[in-house]
TIBA-204524 format. One record per residue (C-alpha): x, y, z. Coordinates in steps of 0.05 Angstrom, whole numbers, padded with zeros to 5 digits, always signed. Layout:
BEGIN
XYZ/...
This chain:
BEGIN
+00000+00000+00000/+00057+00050+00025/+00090+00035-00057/+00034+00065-00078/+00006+00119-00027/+00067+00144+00012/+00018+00173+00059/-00009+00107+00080/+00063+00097+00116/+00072+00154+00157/-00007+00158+00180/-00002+00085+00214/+00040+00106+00266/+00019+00183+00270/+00013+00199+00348/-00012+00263+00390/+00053+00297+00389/+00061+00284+00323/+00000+00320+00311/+00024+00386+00352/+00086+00391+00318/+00050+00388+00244/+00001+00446+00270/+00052+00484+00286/+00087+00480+00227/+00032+00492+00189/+00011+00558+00218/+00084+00583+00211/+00082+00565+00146/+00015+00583+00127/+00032+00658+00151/+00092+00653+00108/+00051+00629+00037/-00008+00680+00041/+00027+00734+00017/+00082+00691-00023/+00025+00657-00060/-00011+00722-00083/+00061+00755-00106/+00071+00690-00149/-00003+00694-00173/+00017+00765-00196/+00088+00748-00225/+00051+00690-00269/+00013+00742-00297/-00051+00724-00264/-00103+00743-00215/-00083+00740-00143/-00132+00686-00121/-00104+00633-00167/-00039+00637-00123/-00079+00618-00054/-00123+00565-00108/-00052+00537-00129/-00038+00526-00049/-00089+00481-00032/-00110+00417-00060/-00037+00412-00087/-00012+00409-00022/-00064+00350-00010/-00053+00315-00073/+00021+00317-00056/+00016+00291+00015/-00016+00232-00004/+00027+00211-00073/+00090+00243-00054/+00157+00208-00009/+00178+00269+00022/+00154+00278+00087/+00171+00351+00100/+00174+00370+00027/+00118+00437+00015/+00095+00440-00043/+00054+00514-00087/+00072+00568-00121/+00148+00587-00129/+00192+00639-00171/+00225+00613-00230/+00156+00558-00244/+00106+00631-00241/+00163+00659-00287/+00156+00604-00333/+00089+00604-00331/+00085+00675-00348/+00124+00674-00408/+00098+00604-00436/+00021+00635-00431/+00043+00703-00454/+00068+00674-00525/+00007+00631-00526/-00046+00681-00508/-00017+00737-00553/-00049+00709-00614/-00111+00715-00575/-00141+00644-00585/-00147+00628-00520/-00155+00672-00437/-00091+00678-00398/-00135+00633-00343/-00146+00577-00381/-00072+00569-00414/-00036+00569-00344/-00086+00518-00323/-00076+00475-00382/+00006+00481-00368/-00008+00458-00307/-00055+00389-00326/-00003+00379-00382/+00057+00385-00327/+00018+00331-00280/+00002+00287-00339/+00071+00284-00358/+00100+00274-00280/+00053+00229-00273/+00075+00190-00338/+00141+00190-00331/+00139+00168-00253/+00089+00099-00272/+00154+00089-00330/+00203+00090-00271/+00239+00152-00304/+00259+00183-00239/+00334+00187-00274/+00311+00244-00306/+00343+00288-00254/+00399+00277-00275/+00395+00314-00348/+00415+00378-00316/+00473+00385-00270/+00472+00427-00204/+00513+00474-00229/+00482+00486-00293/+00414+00486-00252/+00440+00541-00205/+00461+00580-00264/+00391+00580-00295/+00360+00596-00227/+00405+00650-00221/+00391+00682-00285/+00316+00672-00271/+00329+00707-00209/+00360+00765-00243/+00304+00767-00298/+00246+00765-00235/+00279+00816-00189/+00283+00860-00257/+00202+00849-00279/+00189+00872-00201/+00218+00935-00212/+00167+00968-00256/+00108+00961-00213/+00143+00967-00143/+00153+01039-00189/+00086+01045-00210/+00103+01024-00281/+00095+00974-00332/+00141+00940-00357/+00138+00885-00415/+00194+00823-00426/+00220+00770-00402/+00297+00778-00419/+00340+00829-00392/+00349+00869-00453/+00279+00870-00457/+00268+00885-00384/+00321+00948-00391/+00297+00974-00447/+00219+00979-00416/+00261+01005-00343/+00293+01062-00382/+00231+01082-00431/+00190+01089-00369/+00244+01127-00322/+00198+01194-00328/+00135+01161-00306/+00155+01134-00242/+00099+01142-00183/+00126+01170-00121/+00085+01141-00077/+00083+01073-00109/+00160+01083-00108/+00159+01101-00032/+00114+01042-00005/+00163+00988-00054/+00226+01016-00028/+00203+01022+00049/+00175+00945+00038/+00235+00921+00005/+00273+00956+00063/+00237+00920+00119/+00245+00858+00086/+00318+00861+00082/+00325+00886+00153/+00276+00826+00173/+00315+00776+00140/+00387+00795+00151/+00383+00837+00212/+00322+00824+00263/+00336+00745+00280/+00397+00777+00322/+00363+00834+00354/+00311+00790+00375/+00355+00745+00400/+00400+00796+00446/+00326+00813+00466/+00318+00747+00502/+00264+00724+00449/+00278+00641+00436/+00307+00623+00373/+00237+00592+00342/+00191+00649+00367/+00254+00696+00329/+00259+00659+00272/+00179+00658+00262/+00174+00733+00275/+00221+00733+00217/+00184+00693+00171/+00119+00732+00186/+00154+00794+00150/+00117+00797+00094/+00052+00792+00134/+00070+00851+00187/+00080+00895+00126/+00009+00869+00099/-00020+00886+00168/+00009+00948+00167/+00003+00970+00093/-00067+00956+00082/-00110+00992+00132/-00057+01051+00109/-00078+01052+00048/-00145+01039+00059/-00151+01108+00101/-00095+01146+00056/-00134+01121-00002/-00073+01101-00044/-00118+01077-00108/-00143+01137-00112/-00078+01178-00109/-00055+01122-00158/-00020+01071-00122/-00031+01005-00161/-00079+00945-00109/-00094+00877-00111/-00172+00896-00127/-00229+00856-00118/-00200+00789-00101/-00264+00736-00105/-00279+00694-00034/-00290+00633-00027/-00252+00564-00059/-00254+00549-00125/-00288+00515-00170/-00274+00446-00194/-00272+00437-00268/-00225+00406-00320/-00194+00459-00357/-00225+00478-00429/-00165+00456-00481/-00160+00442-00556/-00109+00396-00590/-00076+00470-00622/-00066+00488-00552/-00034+00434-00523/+00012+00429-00577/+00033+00506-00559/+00046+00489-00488/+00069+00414-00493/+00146+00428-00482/+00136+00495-00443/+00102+00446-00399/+00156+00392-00401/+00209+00443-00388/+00170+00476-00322/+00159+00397-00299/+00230+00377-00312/+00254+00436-00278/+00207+00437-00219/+00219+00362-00205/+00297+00368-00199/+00296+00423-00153/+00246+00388-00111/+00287+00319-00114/+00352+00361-00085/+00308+00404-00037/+00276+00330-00014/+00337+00288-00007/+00374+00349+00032/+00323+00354+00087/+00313+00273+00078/+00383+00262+00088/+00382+00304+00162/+00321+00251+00186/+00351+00192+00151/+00278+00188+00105/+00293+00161+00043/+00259+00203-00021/+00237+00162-00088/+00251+00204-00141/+00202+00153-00187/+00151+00167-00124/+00161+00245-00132/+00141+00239-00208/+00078+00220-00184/+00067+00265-00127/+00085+00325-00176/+00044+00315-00222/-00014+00291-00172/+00001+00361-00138/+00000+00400-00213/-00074+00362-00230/-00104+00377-00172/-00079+00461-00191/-00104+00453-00249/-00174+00410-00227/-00175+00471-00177/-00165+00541-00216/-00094+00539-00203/-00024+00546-00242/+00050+00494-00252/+00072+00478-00172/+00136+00445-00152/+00167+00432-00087/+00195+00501-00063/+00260+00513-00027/+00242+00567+00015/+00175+00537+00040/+00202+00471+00047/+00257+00491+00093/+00208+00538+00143/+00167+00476+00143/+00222+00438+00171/+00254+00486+00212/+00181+00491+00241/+00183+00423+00263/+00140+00386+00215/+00136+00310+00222/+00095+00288+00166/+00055+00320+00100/-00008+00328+00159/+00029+00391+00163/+00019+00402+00086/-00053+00386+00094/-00060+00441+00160/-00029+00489+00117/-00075+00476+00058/-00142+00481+00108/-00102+00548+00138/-00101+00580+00055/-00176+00562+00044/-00194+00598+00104/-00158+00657+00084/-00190+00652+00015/-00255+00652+00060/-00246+00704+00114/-00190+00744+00095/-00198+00762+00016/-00236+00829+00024/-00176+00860+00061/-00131+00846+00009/-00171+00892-00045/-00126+00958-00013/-00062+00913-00014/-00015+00949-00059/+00019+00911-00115/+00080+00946-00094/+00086+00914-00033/+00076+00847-00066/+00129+00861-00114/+00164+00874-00053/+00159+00808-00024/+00187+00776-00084/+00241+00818-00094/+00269+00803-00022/+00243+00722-00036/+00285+00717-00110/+00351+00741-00084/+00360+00682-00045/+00364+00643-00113/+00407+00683-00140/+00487+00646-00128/+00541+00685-00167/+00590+00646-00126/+00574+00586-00169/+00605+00620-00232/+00667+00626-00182/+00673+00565-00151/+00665+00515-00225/+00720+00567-00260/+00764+00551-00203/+00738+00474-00206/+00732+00461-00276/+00729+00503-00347/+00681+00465-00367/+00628+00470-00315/+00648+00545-00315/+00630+00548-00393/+00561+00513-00385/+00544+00554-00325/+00562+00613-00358/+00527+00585-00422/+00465+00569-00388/+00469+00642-00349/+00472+00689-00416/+00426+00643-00452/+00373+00657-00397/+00382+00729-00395/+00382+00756-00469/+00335+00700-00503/+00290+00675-00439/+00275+00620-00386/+00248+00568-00436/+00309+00568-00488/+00351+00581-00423/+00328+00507-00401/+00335+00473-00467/+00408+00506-00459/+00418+00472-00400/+00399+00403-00414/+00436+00399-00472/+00496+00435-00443/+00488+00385-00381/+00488+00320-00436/+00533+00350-00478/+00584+00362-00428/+00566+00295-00413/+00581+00268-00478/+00645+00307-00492/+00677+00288-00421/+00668+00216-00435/+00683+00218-00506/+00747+00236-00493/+00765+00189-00420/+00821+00198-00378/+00878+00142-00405/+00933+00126-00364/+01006+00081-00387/+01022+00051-00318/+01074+00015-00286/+01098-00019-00228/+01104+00014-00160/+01173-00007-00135/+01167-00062-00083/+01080-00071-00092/+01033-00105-00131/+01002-00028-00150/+01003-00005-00214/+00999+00077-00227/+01004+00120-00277/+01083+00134-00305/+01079+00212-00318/+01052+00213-00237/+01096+00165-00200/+01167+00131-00208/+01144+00067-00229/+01183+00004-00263/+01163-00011-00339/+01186-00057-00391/+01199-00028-00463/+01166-00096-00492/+01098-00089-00449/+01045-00027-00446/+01009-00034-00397/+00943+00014-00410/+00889+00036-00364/+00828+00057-00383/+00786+00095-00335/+00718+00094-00365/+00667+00053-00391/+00672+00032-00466/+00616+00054-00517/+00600+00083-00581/+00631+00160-00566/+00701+00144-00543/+00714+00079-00578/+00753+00111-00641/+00787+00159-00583/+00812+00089-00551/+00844+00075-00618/+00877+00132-00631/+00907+00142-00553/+00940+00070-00555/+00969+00065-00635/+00998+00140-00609/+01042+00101-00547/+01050+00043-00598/+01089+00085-00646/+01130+00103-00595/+01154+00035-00566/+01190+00005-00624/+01205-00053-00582/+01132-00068-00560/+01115-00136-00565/+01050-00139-00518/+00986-00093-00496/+00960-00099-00430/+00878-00066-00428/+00874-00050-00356/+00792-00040-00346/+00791-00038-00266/+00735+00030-00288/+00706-00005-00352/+00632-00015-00323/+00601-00030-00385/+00630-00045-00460/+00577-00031-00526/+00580-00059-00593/+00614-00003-00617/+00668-00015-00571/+00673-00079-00577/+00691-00078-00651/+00744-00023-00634/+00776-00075-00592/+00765-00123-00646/+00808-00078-00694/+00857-00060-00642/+00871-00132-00635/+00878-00150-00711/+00916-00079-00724/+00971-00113-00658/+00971-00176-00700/+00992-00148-00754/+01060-00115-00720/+01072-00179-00679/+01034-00151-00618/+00998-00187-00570/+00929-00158-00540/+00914-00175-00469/+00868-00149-00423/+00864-00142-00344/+00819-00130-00282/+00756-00146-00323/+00694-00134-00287/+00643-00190-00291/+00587-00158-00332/+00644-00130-00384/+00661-00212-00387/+00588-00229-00397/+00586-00187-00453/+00651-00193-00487/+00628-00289-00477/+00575-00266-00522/+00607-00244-00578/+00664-00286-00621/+00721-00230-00582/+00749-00286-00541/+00762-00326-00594/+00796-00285-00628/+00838-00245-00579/+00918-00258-00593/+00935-00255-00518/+00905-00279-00453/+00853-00234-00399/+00890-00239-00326/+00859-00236-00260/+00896-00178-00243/+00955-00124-00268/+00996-00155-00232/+00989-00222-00256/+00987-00202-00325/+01056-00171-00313/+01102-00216-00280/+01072-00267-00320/+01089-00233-00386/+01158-00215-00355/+01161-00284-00343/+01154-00303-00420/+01204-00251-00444/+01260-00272-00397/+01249-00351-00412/+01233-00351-00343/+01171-00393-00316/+01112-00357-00322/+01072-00338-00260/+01000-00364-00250/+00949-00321-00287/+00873-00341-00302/+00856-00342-00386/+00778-00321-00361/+00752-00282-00311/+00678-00286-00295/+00669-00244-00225/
C-alpha cells in the first residue's frame, strides 16, 4: 500500500505529538505562503486568487502521492516565471484567456510527471547538473527581481529577458509614481532588515530562537498588516498607487480545464520544461532535508506526487507547482513530522481565501512586488560562476552558457540550454576518458600511472588503463590514444587493457577492440586485457572476441605482468587465469 500511497506509511503510526508539531508548522508556514502565493499569482501574470487556489488541494494531492515527508509544495519563482512567459506567447495570438492556458500548463505538467513516474523515469534528474541548474536559477532570479521593478515603481514594464526588461526600465524612467516608489522601497527595506538583521536583535532581546525565527518569517505579513489599513484610510488607489482589487472569496471551483489539440501542442514542451525543472529542484530540496532525518525520497515516487500536486492546480483554478525551497525549509525548521502539516497548511489557505480576501482589495501591488524581490535574491548564487572556474572550465562554460542564454533570449530556451549543455558536457567528457600508461610501484603489486609516480616498466609491455566505460563516443578515441604510445615503443611486443573503471562495453566498442587486436597482429603484438569486471566478461562471452583475442585476460595487473615478464626472460611464467567471470 505505502508503494503506492506514501501517505499510508507515515499515517499508521501518527501519534498526539506528532499531531502538535505538524500544527505548528503549518501555521508558521501558512503565515509565510499568504502573501508569497498572491506575489507569485501576480508574477505568473494572473489574478491573485489563483496563487492561494494553487496552495491548496496541491498540497493535498502531494501529501498523499509524494515520499517526502517535510517536502511543501505551491507556487514558487522561476515555475510563475515560466508560466508567465509560456502563456504570454500563447495568449498573444488571442485564441485562447490567460486563465485557461496556465491551467492547461499545469494538467499537461501533472500528466507528464505522472507518466514518466508509472515508466520508472525518476533518472531524469539527472539531465541537468547542479551547477548548470544554479546558473539557470540565477539568471531567472535576475530576470524576476528585474520584472518587479516596474510596478514596485508604479510602471509597466513588458519582457522576459534582460534586454527587454532594460529597455521597458529606461523608456519608463519619467513616469515613475512617487508614492508607489515610496511604499516598494520602504517594503523592500523591511524585508531586508527582517531577514538579515532582526533574528539577532531579537535574540539579544531574550526572544527564543523559534519564536525569532517565526517573527522573521511573518515579515511579509507585518508589512500586509500594516500597509493595508494605510492605504485603505490614505486612499492610495485613488492617489494612484496600483492594489490587488477585488479578489473573489470563497474556494474554487472544480472543473477540468477547457483545451484544444492546437493548444496543447503550444504548451506541450513549455510544460515539459517547467515539470523537468520543478521536479529536480524538488528531488535536491527533498533528499537534503531527507538526508538530516535519515527518510529516504523516491525520485520515481516524486514523479507521481508532482504531477498529482499540478492536476489537482489545475482541477482547482490553479497554475505549474513544484516543491519550493524556501517553504520547504520553514516547514522543517518549524518542526514538521509528516505532510499532515501540508494538509494544516492547505485548510489554513482556504480559510484565508474565505475570511480574509476582502482585506486584500487595498493591498498594494507594490508591496507584493516587494515580497518577491526580497524572496528571489536568495536564488540568485554568483559564487557558483566562481567556484566551477576555479573547479573546472568546463562547468564554468556551461554555467556561464546556461546564465547568458537565460538572460538575453529567456527561461524556456535558457532550459533547453541547460539540458543539452548538461548531456553534452556529458558526452564530450566521456568521449574523450582519462587514459593512463602505468607501471609498477617499486616493491608492490600497485600499478599507477608513469607521468605521476616513479614506477618500473618494460619497453616490450604497455600496460594501459582505461578509466571509463567503453561505448560508441570514445571507442575511435581508444584507438587513436593507444596506436599513439604504440608508435612510440619500437620494441613493443605486448598490450596490456587494464579496465579496473570499464563498467560496461557496447557494440561499438567492442569492434574497436576487435580492430585493435587484428591492427597488434599485424606488427607482432599481443592484446591482453586485465581487471575485467564480470558484466564487461558477460558481454565480451557473447560475442566471437574471445576467440579471437591474440593474448590472454589476467585476474589482475599484476598477474598479467610478472607473468608476461616471465615469457620474455624464458623464465617460468607466474600463474594467471585465461577467463575471468566475477
Amino acid at each position: 500500500m505505502t508503494k503506492f500511497l506514501p501517505a499510508a506509511g507515515w499515517l499508521r503510526g501518527y501519534s498526539r505529538d506528532n499531531l502538535i508539531n505538524d500544527a505548528l508548522a503549518a501555521i508558521i508556514v501558512t503565515i509565510m505562503l499568504i502573501p508569497q502565493s498572491l506575489a507569485y499569482a501576480l508574477l505568473a501574470g494572473l489574478p491573485a486568487e489563483m496563487g492561494l487556489y494553487a496552495s491548496i488541494l496541491p498540497l493535498i494531492a502531494y501529501a498523499l502521492f509524494g515520499s517526502s515527508r517535510t517536502l511543501s509544495v505551491g507556487p514558487v519563482a522561476v515555475a510563475s516565471l515560466m508560466t508567465a512567459s509560456a502563456v504570454g506567447a500563447v495568449t498573444a495570438q488571442g485564441n485562447v484567456d490567460y486563465a485557461t492556458a496556465a491551467t492547461t500548463l499545469a494538467l499537461l505538467g501533472g500528466v507528464m510527471l505522472i507518466g514518466l513516474g508509472l515508466l520508472k523515469f525518476g533518472f531524469v534528474a539527472n539531465f541537468l547538473s547542479h551547477p548548470v541548474v544554479s546558473g539557470f536559477i540565477t539568471a531567472s532570479g535576475v530576470i524576476i527581481a528585474l520584472g518587479q521593478l516596474g510596478p514596485l515603481m508604479g510602471v509597466s514594464i513588458q519582457g522576459d529577458t534582460l534586454p527587454h526588461l532594460l529597455v521597458g526600465l529606461v523608456a519608463h524612467r519619467h513616469d515613475v509614481h512617487g508614492l508607489t516608489m515610496l511604499v516598494g522601497v520602504c517594503a523592500v527595506g523591511f524585508l531586508l532588515f527582517a531577514r538579515y538583521k532582526l533574528a539577532g536583535l531579537l535574540d539579544r532581546a531574550g526572544l527564543s530562537e523559534r519564536a525569532a525565527s517565526l517573527l522573521v518569517r511573518s515579515a511579509p505579513v507585518m508589512i500586509m498588516l500594516v500597509v493595508i489599513p494605510l492605504s485603505f484610510f490614505e486612499s492610495f488607489a485613488e492617489q494612484g498607487v496600483p492594489v490587488v482589487g477585488y479578489v473573489p472569496t470563497g474556494l474554487p471551483a472544480f472543473s477540468a480545464p477547457h483545451i484544444s489539440w492546437d493548444l496543447i501542442k503550444e504548451l506541450a514542451m513549455p510544460a515539459f520544461l517547467i515539470a523537468l525543472i520543478g521536479f529536480v529542484e524538488s528531488v535536491s530540496v527533498g533528499k537534503t532535508l531527507g538526508a538530516k532525518r535519515r527518510q529516504r525520497i523516491d525520485p520515481n515516487q516524486e514523479l507521481i506526487g508532482l504531477g498529482a500536486a499540478n492536476a489537482a492546480a489545475a482541477l482547482s483554478g490553479g497554475f505549474p507547482v513544484t516543491g519550493g525551497f524556501s517553504r520547504s525549509v520553514v516547514n522543517f525548521d518549524a518542526g514538521a513530522d509528516t505532510q499532515m502539516a501540508s494538509v494544516l497548511t492547505a485548510l489554513g489557505i482556504a480559510l484565508a481565501a474565505l475570511l480574509l480576501t476582502p482585506a486584500l482589495y487595498f493591498l498594494p501591488k507594490a508591496v507584493l512586488a516587494a515580497t518577491i524581490i526580497v524572496a528571489v535574491l536568495a536564488l540568485i548564487d554568483w559564487d557558483i560562476l566562481t567556484l566551477s572556474a576555479r573547479f573546472s572550465r568546463a562547468d564554468f562554460s556551461a554555467v556561464l552558457l546556461t546564465i547568458m542564454v537565460t538572460l538575453m533570449a529567456g527561461v524556456e530556451l535558457g532550459v533547453l540550454t541547460g539540458v543539452a549543455v548538461s548531456v553534452g558536457l556529458h558526452l564530450y567528457q566521456t568521449s574523450r576518458p582519462h587514459f593512463a600508461v602505468v607501471g609498477q610501484m617499486p616493491n608492490s603489486e600497485h600499478y599507477r600511472n608513469v607521468r605521476r609516480h616513479a614506477v618500473l616498466t618494460c619497453p616490450e609491455i604497455l600496460s594501459l588503463r582505461v578509466d571509463e566505460s567503453l561505448y560508441f563516443a570514445n571507442a575511435s578515441y581508444l584507438e587513436d590514444i593507444l596506436f599513439d604510445e604504440v608508435k612510440e615503443k619500437p620494441m613493443l611486443r605486448h598490450v596490456i587493457l587494464m579496465c579496473p573503471a570499464v563498467n560496461r562495453i557496447d557494440l561499438s566498442a567492442l569492434e574497436a577492440l576487435e580492430r585493435i587486436n587484428s591492427r597488434l597482429l599485424e606488427q607482432d603484438i599481443i592484446l591482453h586485457m586485465s581487471e575485467v569486471k564480470g558484466p564487461v566478461m558477460d558481454a565480451l562471452k557473447r560475442s566471437d572476441f574471445l576467440h579471437h583475442l591474440t593474448g590472454q585476460i589476467y585476474l589482475s595487473q599484476h598477474a598479467a605482468d610478472l607473468d608476461l615478464r616471465g615469457r620474455l626472460s624464458e623464465a617460468p611464467p607466474a600463474e594467471s587465469s585465461s577467463l575471468q567471470n566475477e
